[in-house]
N, C-alpha and C positions, 0 to 999 in steps of 0.2 A: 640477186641480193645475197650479200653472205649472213651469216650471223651476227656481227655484230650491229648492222644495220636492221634486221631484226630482231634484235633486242633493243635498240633504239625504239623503234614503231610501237612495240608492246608496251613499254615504257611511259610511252608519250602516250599511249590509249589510256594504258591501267590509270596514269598519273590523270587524266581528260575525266575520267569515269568515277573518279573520287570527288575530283573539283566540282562537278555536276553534280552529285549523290549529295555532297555537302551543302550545295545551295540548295536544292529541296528541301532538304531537313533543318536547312534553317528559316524556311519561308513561313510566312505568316499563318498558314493553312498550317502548318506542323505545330507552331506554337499558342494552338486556340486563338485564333482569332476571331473577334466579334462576328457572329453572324449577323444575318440580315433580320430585322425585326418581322412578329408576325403577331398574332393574338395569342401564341404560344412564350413571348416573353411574358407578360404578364400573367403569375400565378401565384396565390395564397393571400394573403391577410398584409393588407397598408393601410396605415392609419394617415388621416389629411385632416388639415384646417383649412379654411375658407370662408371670404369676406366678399360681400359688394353693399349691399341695404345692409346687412345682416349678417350676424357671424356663424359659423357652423365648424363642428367638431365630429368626426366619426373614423369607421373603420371600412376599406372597400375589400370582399374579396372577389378574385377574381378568379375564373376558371381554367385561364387556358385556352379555352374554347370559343370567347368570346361574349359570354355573359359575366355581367358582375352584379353584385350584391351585397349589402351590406346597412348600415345605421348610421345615422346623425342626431345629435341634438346641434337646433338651431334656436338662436336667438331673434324673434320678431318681434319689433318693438315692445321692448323688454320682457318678451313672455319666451318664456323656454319651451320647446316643443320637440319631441322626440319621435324620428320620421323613420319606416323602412325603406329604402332602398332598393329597387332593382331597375336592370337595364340591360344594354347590349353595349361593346366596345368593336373598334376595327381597328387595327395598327399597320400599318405598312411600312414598306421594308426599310423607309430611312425614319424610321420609329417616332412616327408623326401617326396622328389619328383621329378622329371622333367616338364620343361617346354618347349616348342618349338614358333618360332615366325616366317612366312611367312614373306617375301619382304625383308630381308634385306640384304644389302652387302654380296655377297657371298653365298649366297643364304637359307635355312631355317637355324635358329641360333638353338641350341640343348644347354639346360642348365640341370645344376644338382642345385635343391631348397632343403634350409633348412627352418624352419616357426617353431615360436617359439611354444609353447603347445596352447596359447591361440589367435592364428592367428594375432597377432596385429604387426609382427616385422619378415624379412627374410631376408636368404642371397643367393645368386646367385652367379655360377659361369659357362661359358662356357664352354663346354665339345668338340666344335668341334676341329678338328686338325690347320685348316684354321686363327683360332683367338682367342683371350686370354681376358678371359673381366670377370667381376663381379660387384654383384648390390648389391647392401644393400637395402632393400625398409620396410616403417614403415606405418603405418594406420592412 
């Protein structure tokens, strides 16, 4: 091989090794791409409305960890009543999930949660046979 034919080679490496370098750093992994969901998207303080018998107004917060908490006043046939709040949540990784809430009317409420890619916006909907209800809650 003489020289010029390695300088060719080198060439064509160095030029191979930029072209490669370059689609890395422009892949998706390089420019924050949504991860996968977990009970780690949802965290801090959303407020939701929510209707099926009854209207209901409050704030959920949520841990992180898989507990949430939080307050509502709801509307039952026309009495206003002002409830605490707690429970557990699961999220999985295509940010889909259940929720469940201790003390309320009828005893643990069982929901099925949607949560958008980037944790900031959900929707809720009752799953028990008992009662009919859905939340919309935003961050």
């Amino acid at each position: 091989m003489n020289i010029a034919e390695i300088a060719v080679l080198t060439s064509c490496a160095i030029g191979a090794t930029f072209v490669f370098g370059s689609y890395l750093l422009r892949s998706p992994a390089a420019h924050g791409a949504e991860q996968e969901c977990s009970v780690a998207k949802l965290q801090g303080r959303y407020v939701f409305t929510g209707h099926g018998a009854n209207l209901h107004y409050g704030t959920f917060d949520f841990d992180g960890a898989g507990k949430v908490s939080g307050k509502q006043t709801s509307l039952r046939n026309g009495v206003a009543e002002r409830e605490i709040l707690t429970g557990a949540y699961i999220l999985d990784g295509d940010c889909t999930g259940t929720m469940t809430f201790d003390g309320q009317p009828g005893g643990v409420a069982h929901w099925d949660v949607f949560v958008t890619r980037d944790g900031k916006k959900g929707n809720m909907i009752r799953t028990d046979s008992v009662a009919a209800g859905v939340r919309t809650f935003e961050q």
